[in-house]
N, C-alpha and C positions, 0 to 999 in steps of 0.2 A: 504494500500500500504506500504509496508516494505522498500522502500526506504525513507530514510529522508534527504533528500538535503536541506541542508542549504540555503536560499535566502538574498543576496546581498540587503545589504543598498541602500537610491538611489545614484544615480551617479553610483555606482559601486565599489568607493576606498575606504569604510568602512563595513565589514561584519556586519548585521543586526542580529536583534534577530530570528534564527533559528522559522521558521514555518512550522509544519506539513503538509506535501504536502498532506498528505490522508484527511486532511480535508479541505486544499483548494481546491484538488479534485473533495469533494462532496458538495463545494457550489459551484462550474463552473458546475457541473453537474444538481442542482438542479435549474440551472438559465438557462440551456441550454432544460430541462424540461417542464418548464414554457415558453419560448418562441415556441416552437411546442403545449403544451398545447391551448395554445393563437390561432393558426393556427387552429385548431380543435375542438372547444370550441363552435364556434358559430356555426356550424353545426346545428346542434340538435334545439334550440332556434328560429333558422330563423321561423319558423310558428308566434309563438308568438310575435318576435318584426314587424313583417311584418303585423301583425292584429292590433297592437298597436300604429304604426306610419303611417297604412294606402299606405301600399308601393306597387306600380306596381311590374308586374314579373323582370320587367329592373333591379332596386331598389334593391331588394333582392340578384339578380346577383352581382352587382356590389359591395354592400355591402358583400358577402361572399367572394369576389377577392380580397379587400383593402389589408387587414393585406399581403397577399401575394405575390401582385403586389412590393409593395417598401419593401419587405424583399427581394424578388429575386434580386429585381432591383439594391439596394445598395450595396448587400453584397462586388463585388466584391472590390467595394472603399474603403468600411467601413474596409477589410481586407489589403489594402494597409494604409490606415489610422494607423490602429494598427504595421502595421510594421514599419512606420514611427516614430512615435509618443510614440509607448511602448502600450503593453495591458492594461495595467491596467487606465491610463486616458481615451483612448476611451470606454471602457470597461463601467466605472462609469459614463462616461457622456452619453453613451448608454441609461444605467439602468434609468438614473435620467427622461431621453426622455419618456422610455417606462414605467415608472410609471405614470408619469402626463398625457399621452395620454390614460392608461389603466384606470385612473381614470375616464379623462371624459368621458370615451366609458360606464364606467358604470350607470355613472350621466348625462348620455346624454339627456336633454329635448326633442330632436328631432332627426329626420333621419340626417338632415346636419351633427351636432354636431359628432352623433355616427361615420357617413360616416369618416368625416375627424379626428376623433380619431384613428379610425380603420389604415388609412393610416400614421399617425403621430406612429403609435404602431407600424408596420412594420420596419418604417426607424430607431427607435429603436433597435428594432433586430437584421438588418441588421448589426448596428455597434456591437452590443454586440456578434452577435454568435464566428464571427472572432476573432477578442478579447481575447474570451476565451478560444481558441485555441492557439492563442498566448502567454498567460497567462499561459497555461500547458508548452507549449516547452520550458520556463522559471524557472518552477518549478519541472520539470523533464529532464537536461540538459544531462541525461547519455540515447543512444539507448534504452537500453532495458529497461528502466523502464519508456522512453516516446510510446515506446513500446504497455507497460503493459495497461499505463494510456490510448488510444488511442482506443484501446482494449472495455473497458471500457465505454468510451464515445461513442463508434459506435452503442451501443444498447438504449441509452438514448433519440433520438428521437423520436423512433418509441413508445417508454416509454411513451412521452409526448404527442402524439397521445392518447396513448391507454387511458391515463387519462381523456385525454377531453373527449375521447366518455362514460368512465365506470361514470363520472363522472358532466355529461351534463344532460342526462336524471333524475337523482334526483331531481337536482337544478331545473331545470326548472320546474317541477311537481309539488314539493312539495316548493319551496321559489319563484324564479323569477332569469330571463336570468341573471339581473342587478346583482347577486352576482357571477353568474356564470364570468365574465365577469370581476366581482371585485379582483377574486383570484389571479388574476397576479399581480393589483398592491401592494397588501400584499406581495408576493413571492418578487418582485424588492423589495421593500422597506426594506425589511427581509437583502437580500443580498446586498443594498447598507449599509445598517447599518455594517455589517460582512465586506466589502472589506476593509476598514484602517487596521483589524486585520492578516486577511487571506491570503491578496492580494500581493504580490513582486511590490517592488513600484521600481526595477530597471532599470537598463538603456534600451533602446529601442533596439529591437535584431537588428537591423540590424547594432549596433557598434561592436558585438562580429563576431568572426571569423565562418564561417559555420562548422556543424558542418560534421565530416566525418562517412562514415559507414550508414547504415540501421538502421532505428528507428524500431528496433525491426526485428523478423522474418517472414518478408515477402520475404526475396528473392528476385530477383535483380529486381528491379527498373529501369525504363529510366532517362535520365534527369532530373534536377528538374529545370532547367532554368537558368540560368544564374544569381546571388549573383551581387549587383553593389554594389560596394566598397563606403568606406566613410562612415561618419555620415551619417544619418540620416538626420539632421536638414541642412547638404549641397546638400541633391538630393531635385529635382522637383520634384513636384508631378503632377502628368497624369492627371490634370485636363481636358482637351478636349477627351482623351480616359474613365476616368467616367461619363461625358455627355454621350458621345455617346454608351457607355454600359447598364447604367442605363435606358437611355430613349428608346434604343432598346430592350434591354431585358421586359421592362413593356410594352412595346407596343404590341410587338410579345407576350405577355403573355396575355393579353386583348383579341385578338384576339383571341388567340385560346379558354380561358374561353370562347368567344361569341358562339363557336358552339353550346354551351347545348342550346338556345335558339333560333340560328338562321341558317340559311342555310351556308356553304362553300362559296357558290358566292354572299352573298350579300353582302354590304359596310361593314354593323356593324363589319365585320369579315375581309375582303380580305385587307379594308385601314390599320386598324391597323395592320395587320398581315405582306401586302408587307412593310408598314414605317418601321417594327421592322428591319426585314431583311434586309432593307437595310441601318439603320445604324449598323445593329453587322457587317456588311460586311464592311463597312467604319470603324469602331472599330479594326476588324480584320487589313487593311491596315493601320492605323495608326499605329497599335501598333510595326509594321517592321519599322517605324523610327523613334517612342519616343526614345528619350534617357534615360528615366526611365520607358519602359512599366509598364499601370496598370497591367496588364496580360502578363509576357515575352512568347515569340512563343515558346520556348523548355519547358515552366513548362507542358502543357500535354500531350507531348511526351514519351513512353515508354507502354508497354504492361501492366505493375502493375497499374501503374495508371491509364492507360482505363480501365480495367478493375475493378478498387475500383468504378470511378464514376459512372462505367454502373449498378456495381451490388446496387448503391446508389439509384439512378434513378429508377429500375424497383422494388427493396422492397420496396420504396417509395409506388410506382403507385398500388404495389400490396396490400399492406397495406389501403393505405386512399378509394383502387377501393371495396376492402372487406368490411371495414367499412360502407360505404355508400350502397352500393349491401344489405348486409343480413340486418342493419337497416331496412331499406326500406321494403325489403321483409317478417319480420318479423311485424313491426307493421301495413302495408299495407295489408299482404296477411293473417297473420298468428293471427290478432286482441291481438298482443303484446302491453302493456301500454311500455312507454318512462323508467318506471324503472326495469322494466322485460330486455327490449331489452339491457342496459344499465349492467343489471348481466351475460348476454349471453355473455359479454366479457368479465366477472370476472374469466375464465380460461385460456386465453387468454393471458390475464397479467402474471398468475403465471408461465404460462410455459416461457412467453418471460425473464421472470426476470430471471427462472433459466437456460433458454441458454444462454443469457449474461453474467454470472457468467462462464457457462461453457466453454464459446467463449475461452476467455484469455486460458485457458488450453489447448483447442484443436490448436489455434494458435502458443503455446509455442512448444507445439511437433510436428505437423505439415504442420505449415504454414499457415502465411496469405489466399495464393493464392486457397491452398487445402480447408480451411474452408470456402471460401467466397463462390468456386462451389458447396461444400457441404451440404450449409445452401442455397444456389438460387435453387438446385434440389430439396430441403424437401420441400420449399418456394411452385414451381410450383407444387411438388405432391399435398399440400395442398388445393392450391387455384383449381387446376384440380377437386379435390374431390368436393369443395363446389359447383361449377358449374353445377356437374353431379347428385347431390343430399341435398346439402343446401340452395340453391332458388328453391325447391319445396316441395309444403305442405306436400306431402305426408309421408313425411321422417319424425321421431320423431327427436327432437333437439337432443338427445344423440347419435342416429344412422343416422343423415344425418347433421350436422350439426358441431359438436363437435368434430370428428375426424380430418377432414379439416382444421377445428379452428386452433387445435392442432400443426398438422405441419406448419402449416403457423408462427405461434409465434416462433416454435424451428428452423425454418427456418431464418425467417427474424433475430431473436437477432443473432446468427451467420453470414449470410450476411454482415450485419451492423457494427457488430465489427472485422472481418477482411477487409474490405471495409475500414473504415475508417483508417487502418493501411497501407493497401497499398495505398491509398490517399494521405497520408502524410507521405512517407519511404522515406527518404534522402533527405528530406526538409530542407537547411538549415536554421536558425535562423531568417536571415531575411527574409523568403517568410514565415514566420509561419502563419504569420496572411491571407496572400492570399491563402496557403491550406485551412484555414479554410472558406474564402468565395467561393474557389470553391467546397468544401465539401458540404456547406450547397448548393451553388446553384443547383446544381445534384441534392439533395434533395429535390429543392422547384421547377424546372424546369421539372424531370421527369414526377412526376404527372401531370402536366399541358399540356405537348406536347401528354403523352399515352393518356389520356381522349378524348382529342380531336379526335384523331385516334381510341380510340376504344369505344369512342360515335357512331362510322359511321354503326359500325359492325352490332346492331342493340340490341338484349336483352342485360339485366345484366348477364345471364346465359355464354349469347356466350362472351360479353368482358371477363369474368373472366377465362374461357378456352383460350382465344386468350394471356391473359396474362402469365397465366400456360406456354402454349407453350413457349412465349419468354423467360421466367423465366432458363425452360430445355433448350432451346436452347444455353444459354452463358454460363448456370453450365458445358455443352457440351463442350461446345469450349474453355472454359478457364479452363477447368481440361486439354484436351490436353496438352495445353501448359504452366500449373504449374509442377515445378518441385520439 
């Protein structure tokens, strides 16, 4: 990154020793990797700890939901936290969480231990992803080059995805789940060692003035909600609006994970699911007369930003729906071992690496909004192809298989990083940290609501056409109305 913005000593009233933003960068990048990594990681493994610890189908469930449930669950806090507070404390006290919780999950004696690692590793997350999103709008204070940086980061989870699965099936085969499972807390410990160096240790954005203009070119934005004046350390914090987000959103997130196992109408499914709804629905009325909403009613107001979370949510769904689909279908149908299926998405990677690289470029000429339709259409031609010809044997992996791959990676790293630009366009300072939980939440909530709905539909084949279709249908609608 060729910007080099100097970062503010703490407090603010003494200029600190200039840090390279392109390499704080790539450690918020490389911790923002690792926690999707972590999400995706235990996939693969679940046979093996489930043989190990002796676990019912329940067990297994609920152990692949943890890390996910209280990353959805917190984020939105953990992202007012960081606007409160300043990124970089929450940030580190994140890290410090999600290492000691990654460790026991690795050195877990038993199911409990792992279980409630698992869930202690999410709430970690939750605080850090925000954070570090916070931490950029900080270290990139000029539009365009928080822009660039933004850019950048929108291709980075689906990155951390791709690592767990290329990199799950070795571990598992050839060492055991338990290093798989160890890598995260290396990576936190790596980057809380780097934050004293790398990190802007200054004042909490929400004492600077918001900033004006487009974070980058995306093109006009709605609202971003309403800036409340003051320090920091003089607003409330939304305590009763993060109860009742937190604990609705994981509710209603249980629920619907219950479908893969149980019916629509039975308890396991319908209690947690009506309890969720109707606290985000009391969440919702609260938040019309917090005087500090967690969540203010105009931040996702405006057509750019529905449309960054939508196209968040469905490369999301289309990403983790693919993964799971041709796995499956390959070592199930296809008598693939765990590190075959594992190199099947070593091309994968490379193309998504270099649409992410090419995202920034094609957004710089034009447009957020143009690139986001333009990578959800490649996205659904992709995953349309795998449907039609990569869940069946018949097809050789290079001609039924690999072309579908293909668009899907150059699809999704484009999505992703104009998504996340127009997510976060004319955010000021202090809501930094809540784009970043609502960024990640679209991201951890898509998945979880399409599955449910296209668990119903019936094959892997037809979910992955069912998602094609939605994928074109919003490239559709929202190239209309990019300008």
């Amino acid at each position: 990154m060729a910007d080099q913005t100097a970062v503010t000593a703490p407090g603010g009233s003494r200029p600190g020793r200039a840090r390279p933003p392109g390499r704080t960068l790539a450690l918020l990048g490389a911790v923002q990797v690792t926690l999707i990594y972590t999400l995706a990681v235990i996939v693969v493994p679940l046979p093996d700890i489930a043989a190990e610890f002796g676990l019912r189908r329940a067990d297994v469930l609920l152990l692949s939901a943890a890390y996910g449930l209280t990353f959805a669950g917190l984020l939105l806090f953990g992202g007012r936290l960081a606007d409160r507070y300043g990124g970089r404390p929450v940030l580190t006290g994140g890290l410090a969480l999600f290492t000691l919780a990654a460790a026991a999950a690795a050195l877990a004696p038993g199911y409990a231990v792992l279980l409630g690692a698992r869930f202690a590793q999410g709430a970690g997350a939750a605080l850090v992803a925000p954070a570090a999103m916070a931490v950029l709008r900080t270290v990139f204070p000029a539009p365009a080059a928080y822009g660039r940086a933004m850019a950048t980061w929108g291709g980075l989870s689906v990155l951390g995805a791709t690592i767990g699965n290329l990199l799950s099936g070795p571990l598992a085969a050839f060492a055991s789940w338990r290093l798989a499972l160890a890598l995260p807390a290396a990576a936190a410990l790596a980057a809380l060692a780097c934050a004293p160096r790398l990190l802007p240790a200054g004042v909490p954005p929400g004492s600077r003035a918001p900033a004006a203009g487009p974070a980058g070119p995306a093109g006009p934005a709605g609202p971003a909600g309403s800036a409340v004046a003051g320090p920091p350390a003089a607003r409330r914090l939304d305590l009763p609006g993060a109860l009742l987000a937190t604990t609705g959103v994981t509710l209603a997130s249980y629920g619907l994970v219950g479908v893969e196992a149980h019916a629509w109408g039975s308890a396991a499914v319908l209690v947690p699911l009506l309890a969720g709804a109707v606290l985000l629905a009391a969440f919702r009325y609260a938040e019309h007369r917090a005087p500090d909403p967690l969540l203010p009613p105009g931040f996702l107001r405006g057509r750019a930003r529905a449309l960054g979370l939508a196209a968040v949510a469905l490369s999301a769904c289309a990403t983790a729906l693919t993964f799971i689909a041709l796995s499956l279908h390959l070592q199930q149908d296809r008598g693939w071992s765990g590190p075959q299926t594992s190199a099947a998405f070593v091309p994968y990677a490379a193309v998504l690496i270099g649409s992410g690289r090419l995202a920034g470029r094609l957004i710089a000429r034009h447009g957020a909004g143009r690139t986001t339709a333009a990578g959800l259409g490649a996205a659904g031609l992709g995953v349309a192809l795998l449907a039609l010809t990569g869940l069946h044997g018949q097809a050789a992996y290079p001609v039924g298989v690999l072309p579908g791959l293909l668009l899907l990676a150059a699809g999704t790293g484009c999505s992703f990083a104009g998504a996340a630009v127009l997510t976060t366009d004319r955010v000021p300072p202090a809501q930094a940290g809540l784009a970043g939980g609502v960024f990640n939440t679209a991201m951890e909530l898509g998945p979880t609501v399409l599955f449910a709905v296209l668990l119903t539909l019936g094959s892997d084949a037809v979910s992955l056409a069912a998602t094609g279709a939605l994928l074109a249908l919003v490239a559709l609608t929202s190239h209309r109305h990019t300008r």
